[in-house]
N, CA, C and O atoms as CSV, one atom per row, in Angstrom:
chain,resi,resn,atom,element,x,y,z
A,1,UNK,N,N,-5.428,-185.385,-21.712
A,1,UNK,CA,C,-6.061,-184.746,-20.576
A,1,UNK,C,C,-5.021,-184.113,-19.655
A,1,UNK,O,O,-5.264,-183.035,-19.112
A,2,UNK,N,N,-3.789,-184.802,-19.451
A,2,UNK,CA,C,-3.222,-184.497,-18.636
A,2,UNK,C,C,-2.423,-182.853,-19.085
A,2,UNK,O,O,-2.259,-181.847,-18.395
A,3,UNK,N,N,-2.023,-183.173,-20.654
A,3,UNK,CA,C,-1.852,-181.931,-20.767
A,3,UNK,C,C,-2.830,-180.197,-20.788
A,3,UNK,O,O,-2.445,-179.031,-20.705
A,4,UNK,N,N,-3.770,-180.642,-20.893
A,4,UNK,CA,C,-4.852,-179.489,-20.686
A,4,UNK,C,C,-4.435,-178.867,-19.413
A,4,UNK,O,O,-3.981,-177.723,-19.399
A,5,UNK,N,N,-4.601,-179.729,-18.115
A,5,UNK,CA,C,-4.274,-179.863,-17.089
A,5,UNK,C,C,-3.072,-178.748,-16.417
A,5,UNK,O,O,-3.060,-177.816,-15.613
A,6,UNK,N,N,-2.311,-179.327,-17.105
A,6,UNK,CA,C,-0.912,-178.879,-17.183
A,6,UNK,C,C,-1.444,-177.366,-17.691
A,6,UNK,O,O,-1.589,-176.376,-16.974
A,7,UNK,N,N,-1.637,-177.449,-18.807
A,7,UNK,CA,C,-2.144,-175.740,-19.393
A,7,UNK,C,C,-2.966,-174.630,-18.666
A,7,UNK,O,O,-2.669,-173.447,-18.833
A,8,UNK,N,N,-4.277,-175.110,-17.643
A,8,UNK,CA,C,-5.213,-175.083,-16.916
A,8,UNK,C,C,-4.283,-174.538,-15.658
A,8,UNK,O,O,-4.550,-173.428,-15.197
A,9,UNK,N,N,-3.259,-175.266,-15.135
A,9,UNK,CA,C,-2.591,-175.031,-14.169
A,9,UNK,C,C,-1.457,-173.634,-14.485
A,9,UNK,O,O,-1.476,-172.609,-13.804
A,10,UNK,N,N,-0.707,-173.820,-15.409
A,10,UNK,CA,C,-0.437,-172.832,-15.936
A,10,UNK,C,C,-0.716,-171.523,-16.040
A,10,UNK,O,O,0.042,-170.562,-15.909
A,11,UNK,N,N,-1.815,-171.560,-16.277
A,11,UNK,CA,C,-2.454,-170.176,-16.588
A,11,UNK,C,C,-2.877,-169.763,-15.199
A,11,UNK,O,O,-2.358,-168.717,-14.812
A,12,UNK,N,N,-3.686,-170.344,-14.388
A,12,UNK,CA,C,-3.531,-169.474,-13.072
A,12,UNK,C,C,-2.783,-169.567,-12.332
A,12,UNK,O,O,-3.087,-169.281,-11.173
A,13,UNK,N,N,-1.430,-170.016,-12.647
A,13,UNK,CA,C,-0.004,-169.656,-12.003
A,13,UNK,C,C,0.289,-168.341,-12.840
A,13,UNK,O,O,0.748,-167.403,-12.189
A,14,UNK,N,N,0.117,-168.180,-13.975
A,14,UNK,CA,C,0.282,-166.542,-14.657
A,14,UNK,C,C,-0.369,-165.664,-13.876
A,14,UNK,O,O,-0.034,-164.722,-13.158
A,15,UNK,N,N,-1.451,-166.228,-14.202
A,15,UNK,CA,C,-3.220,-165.149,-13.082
A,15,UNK,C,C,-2.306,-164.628,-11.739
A,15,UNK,O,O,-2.166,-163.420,-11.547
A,16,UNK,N,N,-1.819,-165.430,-11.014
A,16,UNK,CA,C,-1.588,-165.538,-9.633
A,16,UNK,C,C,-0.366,-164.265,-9.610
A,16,UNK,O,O,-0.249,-163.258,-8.911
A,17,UNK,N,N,0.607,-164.947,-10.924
A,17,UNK,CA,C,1.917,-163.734,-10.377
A,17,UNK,C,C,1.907,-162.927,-11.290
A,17,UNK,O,O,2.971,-162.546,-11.778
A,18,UNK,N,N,0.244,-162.302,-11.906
A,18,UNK,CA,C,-0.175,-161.408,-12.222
A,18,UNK,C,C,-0.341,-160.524,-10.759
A,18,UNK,O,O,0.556,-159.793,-10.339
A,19,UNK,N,N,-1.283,-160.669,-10.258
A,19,UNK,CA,C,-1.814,-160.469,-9.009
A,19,UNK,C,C,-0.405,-159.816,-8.166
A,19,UNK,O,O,-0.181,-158.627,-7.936
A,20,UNK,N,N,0.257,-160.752,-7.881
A,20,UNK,CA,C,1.653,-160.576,-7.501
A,20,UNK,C,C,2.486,-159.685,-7.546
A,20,UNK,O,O,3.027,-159.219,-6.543
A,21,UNK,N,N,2.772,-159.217,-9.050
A,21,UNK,CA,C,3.903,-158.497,-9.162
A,21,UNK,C,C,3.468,-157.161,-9.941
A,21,UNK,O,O,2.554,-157.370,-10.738
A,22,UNK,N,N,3.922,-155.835,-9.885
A,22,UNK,CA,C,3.106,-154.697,-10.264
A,22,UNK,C,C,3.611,-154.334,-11.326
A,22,UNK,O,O,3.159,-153.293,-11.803
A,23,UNK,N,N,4.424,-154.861,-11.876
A,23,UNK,CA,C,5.436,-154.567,-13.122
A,23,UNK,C,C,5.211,-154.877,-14.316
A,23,UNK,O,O,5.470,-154.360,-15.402
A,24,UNK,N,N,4.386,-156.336,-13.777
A,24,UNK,CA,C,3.399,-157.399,-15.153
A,24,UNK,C,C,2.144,-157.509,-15.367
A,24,UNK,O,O,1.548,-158.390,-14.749
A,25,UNK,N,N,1.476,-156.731,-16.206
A,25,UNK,CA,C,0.271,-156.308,-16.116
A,25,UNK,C,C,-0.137,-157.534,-17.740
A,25,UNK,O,O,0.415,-157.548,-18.840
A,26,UNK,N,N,-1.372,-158.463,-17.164
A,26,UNK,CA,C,-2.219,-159.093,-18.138
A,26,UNK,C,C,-3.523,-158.379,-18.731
A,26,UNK,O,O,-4.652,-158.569,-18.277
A,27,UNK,N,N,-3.249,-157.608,-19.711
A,27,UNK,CA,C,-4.606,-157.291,-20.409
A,27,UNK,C,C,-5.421,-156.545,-19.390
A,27,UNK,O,O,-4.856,-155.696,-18.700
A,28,UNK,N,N,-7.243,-156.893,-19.175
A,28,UNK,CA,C,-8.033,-156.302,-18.778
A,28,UNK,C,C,-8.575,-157.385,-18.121
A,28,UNK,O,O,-9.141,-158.333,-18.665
A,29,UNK,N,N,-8.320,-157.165,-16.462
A,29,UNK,CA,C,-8.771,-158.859,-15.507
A,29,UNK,C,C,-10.354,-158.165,-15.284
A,29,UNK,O,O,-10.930,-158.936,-14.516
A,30,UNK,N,N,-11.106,-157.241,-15.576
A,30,UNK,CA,C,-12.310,-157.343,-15.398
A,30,UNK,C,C,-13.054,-158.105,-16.216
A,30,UNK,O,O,-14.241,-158.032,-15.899
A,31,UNK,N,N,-12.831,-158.883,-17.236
A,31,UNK,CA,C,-12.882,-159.192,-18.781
A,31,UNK,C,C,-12.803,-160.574,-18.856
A,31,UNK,O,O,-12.142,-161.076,-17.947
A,32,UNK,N,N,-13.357,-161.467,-19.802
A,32,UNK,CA,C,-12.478,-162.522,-20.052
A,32,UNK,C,C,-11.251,-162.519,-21.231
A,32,UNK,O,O,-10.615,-163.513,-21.584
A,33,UNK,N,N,-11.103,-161.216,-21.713
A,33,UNK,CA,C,-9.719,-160.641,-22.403
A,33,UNK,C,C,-8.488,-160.950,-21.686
A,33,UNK,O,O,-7.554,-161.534,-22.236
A,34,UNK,N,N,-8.467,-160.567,-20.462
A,34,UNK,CA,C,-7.250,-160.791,-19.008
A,34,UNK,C,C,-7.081,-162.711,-19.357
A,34,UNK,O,O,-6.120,-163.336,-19.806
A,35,UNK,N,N,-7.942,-163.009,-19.084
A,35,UNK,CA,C,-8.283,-165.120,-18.855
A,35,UNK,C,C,-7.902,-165.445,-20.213
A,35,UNK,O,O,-7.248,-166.488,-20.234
A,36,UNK,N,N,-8.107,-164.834,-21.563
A,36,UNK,CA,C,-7.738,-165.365,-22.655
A,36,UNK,C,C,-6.366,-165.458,-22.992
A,36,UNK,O,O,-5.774,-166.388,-23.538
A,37,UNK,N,N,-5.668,-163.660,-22.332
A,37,UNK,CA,C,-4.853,-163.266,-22.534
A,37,UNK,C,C,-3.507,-164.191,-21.274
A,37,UNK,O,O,-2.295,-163.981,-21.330
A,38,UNK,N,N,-4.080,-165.005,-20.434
A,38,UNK,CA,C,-3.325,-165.809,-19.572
A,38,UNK,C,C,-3.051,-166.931,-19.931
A,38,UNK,O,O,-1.902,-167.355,-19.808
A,39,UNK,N,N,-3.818,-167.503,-20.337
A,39,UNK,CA,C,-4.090,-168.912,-21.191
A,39,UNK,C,C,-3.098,-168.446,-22.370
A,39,UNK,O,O,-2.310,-169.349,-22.654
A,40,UNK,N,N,-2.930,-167.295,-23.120
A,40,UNK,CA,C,-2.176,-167.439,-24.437
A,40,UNK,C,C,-0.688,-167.159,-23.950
A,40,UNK,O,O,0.233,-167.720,-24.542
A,41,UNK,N,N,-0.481,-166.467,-23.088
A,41,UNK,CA,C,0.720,-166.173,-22.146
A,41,UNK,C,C,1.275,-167.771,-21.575
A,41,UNK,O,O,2.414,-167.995,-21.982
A,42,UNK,N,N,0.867,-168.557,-20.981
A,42,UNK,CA,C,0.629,-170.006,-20.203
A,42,UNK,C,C,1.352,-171.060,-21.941
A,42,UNK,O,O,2.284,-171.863,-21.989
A,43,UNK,N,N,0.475,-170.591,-23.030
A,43,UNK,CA,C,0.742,-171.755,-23.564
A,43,UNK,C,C,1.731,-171.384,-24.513
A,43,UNK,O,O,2.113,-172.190,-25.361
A,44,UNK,N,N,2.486,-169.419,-24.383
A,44,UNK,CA,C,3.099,-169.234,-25.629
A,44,UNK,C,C,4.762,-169.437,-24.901
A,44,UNK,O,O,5.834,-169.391,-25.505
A,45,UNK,N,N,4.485,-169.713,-23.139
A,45,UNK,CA,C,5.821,-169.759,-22.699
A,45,UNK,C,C,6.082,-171.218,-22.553
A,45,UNK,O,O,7.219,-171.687,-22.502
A,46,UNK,N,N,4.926,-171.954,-22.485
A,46,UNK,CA,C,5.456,-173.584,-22.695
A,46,UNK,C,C,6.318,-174.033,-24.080
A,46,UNK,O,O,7.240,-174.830,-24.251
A,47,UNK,N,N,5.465,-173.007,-25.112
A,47,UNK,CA,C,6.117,-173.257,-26.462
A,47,UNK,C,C,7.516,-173.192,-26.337
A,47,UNK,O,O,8.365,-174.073,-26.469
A,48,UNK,N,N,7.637,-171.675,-25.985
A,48,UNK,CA,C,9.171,-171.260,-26.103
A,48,UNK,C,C,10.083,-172.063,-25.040
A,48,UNK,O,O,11.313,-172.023,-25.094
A,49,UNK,N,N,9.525,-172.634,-24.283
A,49,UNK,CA,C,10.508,-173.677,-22.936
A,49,UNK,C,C,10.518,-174.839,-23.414
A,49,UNK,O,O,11.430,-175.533,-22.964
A,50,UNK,N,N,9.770,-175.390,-24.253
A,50,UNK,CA,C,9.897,-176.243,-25.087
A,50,UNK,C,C,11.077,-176.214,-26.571
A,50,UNK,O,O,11.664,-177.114,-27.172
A,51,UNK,N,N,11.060,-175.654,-26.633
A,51,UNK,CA,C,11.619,-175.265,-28.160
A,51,UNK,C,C,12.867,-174.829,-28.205
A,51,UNK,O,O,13.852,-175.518,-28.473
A,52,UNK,N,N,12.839,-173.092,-27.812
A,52,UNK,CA,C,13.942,-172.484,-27.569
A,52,UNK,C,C,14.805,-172.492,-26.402
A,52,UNK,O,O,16.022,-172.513,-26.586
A,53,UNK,N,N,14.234,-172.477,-24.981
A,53,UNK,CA,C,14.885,-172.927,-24.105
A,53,UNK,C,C,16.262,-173.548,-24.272
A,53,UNK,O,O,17.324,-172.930,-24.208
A,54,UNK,N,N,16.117,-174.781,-24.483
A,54,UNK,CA,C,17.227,-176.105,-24.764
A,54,UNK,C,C,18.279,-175.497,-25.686
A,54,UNK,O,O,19.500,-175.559,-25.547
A,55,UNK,N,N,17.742,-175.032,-26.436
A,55,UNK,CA,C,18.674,-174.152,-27.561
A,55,UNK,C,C,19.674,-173.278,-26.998
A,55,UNK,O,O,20.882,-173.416,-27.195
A,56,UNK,N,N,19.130,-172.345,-26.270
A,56,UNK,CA,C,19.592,-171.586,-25.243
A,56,UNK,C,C,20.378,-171.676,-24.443
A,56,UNK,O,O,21.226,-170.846,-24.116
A,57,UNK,N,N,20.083,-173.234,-23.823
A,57,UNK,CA,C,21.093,-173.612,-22.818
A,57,UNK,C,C,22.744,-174.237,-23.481
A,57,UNK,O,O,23.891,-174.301,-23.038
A,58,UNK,N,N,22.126,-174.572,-24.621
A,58,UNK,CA,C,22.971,-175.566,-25.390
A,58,UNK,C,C,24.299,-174.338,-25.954
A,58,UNK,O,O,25.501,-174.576,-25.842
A,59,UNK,N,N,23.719,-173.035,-26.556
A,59,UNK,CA,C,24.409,-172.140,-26.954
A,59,UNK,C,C,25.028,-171.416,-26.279
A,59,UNK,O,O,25.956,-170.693,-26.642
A,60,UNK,N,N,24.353,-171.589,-24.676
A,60,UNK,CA,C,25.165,-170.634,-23.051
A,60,UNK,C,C,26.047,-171.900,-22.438
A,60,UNK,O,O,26.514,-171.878,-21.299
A,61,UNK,N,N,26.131,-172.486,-22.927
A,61,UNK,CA,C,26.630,-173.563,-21.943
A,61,UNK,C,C,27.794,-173.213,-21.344
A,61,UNK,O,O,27.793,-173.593,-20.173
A,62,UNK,N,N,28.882,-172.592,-21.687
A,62,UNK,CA,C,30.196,-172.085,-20.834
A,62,UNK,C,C,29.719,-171.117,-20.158
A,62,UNK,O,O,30.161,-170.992,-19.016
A,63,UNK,N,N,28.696,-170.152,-20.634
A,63,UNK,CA,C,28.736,-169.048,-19.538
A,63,UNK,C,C,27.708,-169.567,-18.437
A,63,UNK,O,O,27.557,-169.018,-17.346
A,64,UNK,N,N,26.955,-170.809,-18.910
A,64,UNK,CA,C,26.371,-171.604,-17.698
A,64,UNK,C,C,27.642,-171.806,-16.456
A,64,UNK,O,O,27.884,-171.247,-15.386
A,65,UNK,N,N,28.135,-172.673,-17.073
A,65,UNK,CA,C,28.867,-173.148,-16.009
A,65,UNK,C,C,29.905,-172.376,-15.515
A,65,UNK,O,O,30.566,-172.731,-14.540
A,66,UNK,N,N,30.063,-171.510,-16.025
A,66,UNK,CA,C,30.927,-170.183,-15.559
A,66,UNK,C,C,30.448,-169.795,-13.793
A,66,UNK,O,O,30.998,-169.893,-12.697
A,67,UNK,N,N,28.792,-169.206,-14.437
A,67,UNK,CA,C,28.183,-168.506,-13.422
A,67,UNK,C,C,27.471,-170.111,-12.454
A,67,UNK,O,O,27.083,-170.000,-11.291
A,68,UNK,N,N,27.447,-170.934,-12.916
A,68,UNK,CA,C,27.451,-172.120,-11.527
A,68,UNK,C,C,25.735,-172.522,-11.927
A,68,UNK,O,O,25.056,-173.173,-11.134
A,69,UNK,N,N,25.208,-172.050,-13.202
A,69,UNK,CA,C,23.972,-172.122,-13.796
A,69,UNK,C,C,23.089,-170.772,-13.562
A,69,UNK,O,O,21.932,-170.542,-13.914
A,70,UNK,N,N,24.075,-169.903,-12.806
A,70,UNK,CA,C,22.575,-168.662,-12.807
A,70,UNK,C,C,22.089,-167.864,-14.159
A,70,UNK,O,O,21.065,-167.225,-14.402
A,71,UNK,N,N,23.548,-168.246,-15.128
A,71,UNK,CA,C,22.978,-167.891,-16.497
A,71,UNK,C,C,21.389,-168.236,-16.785
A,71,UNK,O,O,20.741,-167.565,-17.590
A,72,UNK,N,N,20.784,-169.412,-16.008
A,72,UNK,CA,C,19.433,-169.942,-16.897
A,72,UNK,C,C,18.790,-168.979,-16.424
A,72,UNK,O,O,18.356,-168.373,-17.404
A,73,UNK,N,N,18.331,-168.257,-15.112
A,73,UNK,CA,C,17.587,-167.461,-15.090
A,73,UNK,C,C,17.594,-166.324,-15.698
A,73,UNK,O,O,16.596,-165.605,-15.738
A,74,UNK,N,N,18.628,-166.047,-16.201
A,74,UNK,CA,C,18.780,-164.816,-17.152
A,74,UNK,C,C,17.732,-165.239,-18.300
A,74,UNK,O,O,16.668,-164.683,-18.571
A,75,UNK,N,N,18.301,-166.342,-18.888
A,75,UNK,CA,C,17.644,-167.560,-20.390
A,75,UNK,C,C,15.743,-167.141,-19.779
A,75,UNK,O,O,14.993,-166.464,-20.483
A,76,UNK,N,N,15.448,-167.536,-18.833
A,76,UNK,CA,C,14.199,-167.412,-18.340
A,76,UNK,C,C,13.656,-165.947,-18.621
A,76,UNK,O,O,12.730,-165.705,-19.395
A,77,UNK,N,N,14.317,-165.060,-17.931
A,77,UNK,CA,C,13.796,-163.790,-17.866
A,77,UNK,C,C,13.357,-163.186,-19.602
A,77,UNK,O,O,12.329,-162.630,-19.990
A,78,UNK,N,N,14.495,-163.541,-20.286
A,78,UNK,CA,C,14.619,-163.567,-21.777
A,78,UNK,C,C,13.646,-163.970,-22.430
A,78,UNK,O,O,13.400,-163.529,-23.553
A,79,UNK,N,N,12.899,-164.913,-21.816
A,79,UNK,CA,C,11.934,-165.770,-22.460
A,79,UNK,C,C,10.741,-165.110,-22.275
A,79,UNK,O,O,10.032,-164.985,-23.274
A,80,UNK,N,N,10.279,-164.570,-21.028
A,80,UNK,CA,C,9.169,-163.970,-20.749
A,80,UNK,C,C,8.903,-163.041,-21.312
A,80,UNK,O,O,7.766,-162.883,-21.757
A,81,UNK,N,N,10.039,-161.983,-21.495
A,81,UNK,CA,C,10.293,-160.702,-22.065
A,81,UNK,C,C,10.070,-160.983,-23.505
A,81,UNK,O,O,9.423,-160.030,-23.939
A,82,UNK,N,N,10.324,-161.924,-24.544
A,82,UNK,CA,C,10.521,-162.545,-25.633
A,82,UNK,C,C,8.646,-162.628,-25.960
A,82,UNK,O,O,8.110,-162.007,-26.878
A,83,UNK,N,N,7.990,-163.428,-25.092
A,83,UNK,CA,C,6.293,-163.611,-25.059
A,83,UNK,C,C,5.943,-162.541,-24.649
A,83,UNK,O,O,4.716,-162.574,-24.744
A,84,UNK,N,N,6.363,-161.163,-24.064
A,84,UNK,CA,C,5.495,-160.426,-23.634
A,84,UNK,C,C,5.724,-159.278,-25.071
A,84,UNK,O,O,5.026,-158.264,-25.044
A,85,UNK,N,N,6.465,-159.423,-25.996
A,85,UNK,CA,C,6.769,-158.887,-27.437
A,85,UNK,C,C,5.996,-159.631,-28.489
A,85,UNK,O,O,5.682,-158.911,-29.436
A,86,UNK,N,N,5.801,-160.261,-28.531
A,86,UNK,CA,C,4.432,-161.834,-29.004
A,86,UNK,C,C,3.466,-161.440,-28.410
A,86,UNK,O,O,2.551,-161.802,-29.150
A,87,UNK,N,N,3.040,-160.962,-27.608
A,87,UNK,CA,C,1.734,-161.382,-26.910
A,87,UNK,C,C,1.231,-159.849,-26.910
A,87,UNK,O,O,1.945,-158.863,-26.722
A,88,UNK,N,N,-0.084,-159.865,-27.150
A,88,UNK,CA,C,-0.875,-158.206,-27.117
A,88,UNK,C,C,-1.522,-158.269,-25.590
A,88,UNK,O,O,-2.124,-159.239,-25.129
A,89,UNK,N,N,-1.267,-157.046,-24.925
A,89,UNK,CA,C,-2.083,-157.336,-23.446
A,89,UNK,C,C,-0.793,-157.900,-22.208
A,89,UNK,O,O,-0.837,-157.759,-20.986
A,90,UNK,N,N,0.050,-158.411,-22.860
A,90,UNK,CA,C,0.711,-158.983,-22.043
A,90,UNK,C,C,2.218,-158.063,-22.046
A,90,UNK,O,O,2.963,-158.075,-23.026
A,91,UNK,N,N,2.459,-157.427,-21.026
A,91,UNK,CA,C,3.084,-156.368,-20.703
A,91,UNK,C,C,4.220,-156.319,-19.212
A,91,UNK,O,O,3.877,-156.008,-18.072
A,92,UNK,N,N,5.769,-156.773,-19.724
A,92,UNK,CA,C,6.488,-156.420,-18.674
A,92,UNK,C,C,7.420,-155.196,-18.533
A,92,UNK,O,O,8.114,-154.904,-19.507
A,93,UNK,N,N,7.494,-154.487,-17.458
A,93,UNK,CA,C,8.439,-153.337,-17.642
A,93,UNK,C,C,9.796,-153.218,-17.388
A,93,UNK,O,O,10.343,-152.129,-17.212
A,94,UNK,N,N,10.459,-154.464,-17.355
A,94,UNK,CA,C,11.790,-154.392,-17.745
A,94,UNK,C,C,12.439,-155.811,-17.377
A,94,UNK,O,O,11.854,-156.745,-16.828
A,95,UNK,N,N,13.477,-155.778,-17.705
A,95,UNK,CA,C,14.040,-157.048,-17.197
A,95,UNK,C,C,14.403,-158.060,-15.902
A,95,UNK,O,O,14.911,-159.180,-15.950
A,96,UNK,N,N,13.954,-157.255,-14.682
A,96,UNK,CA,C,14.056,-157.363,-13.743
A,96,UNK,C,C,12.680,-157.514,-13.037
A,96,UNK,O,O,12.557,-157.843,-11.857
A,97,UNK,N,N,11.513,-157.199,-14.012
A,97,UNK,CA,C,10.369,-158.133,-13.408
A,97,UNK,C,C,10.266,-158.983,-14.305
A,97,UNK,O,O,9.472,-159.884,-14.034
A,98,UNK,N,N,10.787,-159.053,-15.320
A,98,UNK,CA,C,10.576,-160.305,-16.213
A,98,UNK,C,C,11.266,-161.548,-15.237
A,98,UNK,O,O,10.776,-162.647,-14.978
A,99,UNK,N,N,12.567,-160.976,-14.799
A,99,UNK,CA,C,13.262,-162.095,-13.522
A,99,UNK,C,C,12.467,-162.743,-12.318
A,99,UNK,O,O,12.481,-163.926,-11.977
A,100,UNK,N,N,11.676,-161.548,-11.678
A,100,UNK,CA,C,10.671,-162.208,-11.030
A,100,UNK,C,C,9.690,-162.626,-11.108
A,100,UNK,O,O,9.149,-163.257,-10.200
A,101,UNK,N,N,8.972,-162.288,-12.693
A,101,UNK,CA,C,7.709,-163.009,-12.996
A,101,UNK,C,C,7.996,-164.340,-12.884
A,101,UNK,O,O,7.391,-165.116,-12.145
A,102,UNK,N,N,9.234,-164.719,-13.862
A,102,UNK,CA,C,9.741,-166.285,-13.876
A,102,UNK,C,C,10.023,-167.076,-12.664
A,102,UNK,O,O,9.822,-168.277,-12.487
A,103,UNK,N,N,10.558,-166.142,-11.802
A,103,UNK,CA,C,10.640,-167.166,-10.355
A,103,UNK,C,C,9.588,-167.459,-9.619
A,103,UNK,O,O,9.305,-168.555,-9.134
A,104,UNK,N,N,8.694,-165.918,-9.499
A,104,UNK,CA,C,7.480,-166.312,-9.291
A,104,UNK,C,C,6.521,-167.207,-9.970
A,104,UNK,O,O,5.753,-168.042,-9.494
A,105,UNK,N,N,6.678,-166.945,-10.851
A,105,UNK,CA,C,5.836,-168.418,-11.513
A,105,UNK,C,C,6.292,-169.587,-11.298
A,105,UNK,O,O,5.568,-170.541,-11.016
A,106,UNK,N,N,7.514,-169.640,-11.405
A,106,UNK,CA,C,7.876,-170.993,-11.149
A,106,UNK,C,C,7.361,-171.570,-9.259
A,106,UNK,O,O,6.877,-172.661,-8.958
A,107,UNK,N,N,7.595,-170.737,-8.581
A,107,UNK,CA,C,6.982,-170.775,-7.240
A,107,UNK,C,C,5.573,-171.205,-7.410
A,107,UNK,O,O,5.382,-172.421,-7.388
A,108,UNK,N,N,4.452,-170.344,-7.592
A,108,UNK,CA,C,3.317,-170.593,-7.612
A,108,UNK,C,C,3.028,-172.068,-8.252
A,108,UNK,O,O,2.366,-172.925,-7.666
A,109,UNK,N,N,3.668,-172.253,-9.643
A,109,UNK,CA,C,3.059,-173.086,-10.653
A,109,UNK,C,C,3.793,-174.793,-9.986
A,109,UNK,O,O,3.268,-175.845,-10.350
A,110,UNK,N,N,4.980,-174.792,-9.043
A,110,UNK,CA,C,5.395,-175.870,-8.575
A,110,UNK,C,C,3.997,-176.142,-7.332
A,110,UNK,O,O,3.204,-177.080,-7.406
A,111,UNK,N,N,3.989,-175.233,-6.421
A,111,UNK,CA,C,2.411,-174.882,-5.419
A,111,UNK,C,C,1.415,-175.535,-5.938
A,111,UNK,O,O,0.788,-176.338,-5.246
A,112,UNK,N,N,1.169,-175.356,-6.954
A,112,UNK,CA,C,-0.291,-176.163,-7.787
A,112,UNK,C,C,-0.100,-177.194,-7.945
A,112,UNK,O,O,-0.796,-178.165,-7.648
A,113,UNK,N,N,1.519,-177.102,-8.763
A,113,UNK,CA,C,1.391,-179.000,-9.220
A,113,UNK,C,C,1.664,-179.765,-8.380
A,113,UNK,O,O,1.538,-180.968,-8.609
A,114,UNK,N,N,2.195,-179.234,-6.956
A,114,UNK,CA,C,2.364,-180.202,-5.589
A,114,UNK,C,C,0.825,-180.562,-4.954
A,114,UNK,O,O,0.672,-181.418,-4.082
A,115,UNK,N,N,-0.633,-179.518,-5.717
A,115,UNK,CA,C,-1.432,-180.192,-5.041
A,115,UNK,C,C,-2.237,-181.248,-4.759
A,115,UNK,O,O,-3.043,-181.563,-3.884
A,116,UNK,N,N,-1.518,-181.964,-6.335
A,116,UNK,CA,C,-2.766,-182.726,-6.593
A,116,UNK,C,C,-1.782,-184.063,-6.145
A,116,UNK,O,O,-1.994,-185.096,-6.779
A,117,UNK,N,N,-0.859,-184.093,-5.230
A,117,UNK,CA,C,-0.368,-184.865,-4.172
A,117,UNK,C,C,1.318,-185.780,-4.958
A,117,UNK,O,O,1.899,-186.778,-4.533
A,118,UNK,N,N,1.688,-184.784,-6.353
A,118,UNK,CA,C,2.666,-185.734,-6.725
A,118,UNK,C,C,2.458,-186.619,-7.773
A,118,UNK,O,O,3.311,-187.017,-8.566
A,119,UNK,N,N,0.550,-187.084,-7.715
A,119,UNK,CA,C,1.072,-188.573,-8.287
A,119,UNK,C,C,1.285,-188.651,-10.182
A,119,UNK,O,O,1.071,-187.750,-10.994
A,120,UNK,N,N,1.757,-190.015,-10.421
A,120,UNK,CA,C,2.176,-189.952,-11.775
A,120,UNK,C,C,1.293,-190.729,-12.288
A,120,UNK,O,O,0.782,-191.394,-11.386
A,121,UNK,N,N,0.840,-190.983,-13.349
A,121,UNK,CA,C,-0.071,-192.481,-13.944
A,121,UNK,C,C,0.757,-193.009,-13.800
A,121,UNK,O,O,1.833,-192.415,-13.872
A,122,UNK,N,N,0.726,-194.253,-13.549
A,122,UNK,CA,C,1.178,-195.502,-13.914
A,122,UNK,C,C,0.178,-196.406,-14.876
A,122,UNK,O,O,-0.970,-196.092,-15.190
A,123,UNK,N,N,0.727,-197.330,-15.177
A,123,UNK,CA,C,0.093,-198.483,-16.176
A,123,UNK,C,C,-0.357,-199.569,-15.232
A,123,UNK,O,O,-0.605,-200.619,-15.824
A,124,UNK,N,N,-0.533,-199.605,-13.916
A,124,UNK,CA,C,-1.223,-200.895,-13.007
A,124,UNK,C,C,-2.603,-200.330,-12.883
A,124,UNK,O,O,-2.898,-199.163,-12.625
A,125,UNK,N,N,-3.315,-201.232,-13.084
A,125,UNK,CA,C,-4.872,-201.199,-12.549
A,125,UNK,C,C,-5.085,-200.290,-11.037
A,125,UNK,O,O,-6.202,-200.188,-10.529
């Protein structure tokens, strides 16, 4: 459940810095094509932050610590740009909103997950 959640949240953190930014256009938002096309955007960048990410960091690692870690947002921007070549409908126009889609998302999508107050399961009654 929790991961749906997570996915659910996701996707209208996409929706949102859809809305947001004029550079990143999702599909057709009159539609539920736009909502399908967010949800597949939401779960094809968890994949790749899952997967390739780490890889990424593991293979930048000097020029990480070179630049003091701002290399990852580059790794980020890469990634979006990477799903928006994967993804039909899902459309950025260059590398420099791919930079701010990612920060912006990351903004919005921390916003959401701060709303539901933090908490974690625990295993106590």
């Amino acid at each position: 459940m929790n991961t749906i959640l997570k996915l659910i949240l996701a996707t209208l953190a996409v929706l949102i810095t859809d809305l947001l930014l004029p550079g990143v256009t999702i599909g057709h938002m009159d539609s539920w094509q736009g909502v399908l096309t967010a949800l597949l955007v939401a779960a094809v960048l968890g994949l790749l932050n899952t997967i390739v990410r780490p890889i990424l960091i593991i293979l930048t690692l000097p020029v990480t610590l070179l630049t003091l870690g701002l290399f990852i947002l580059v790794i980020n921007a890469s990634l979006v740009m990477l799903a928006a070549t994967l993804i039909n409908g899902f459309e950025v126009q260059g590398f420099w909103w791919a930079l701010g889609f990612s920060v912006v998302q990351w903004l919005v999508q921390g916003f959401l997950n701060a709303l539901d107050g933090g908490k974690k399961p625990s295993g106590r009654p």
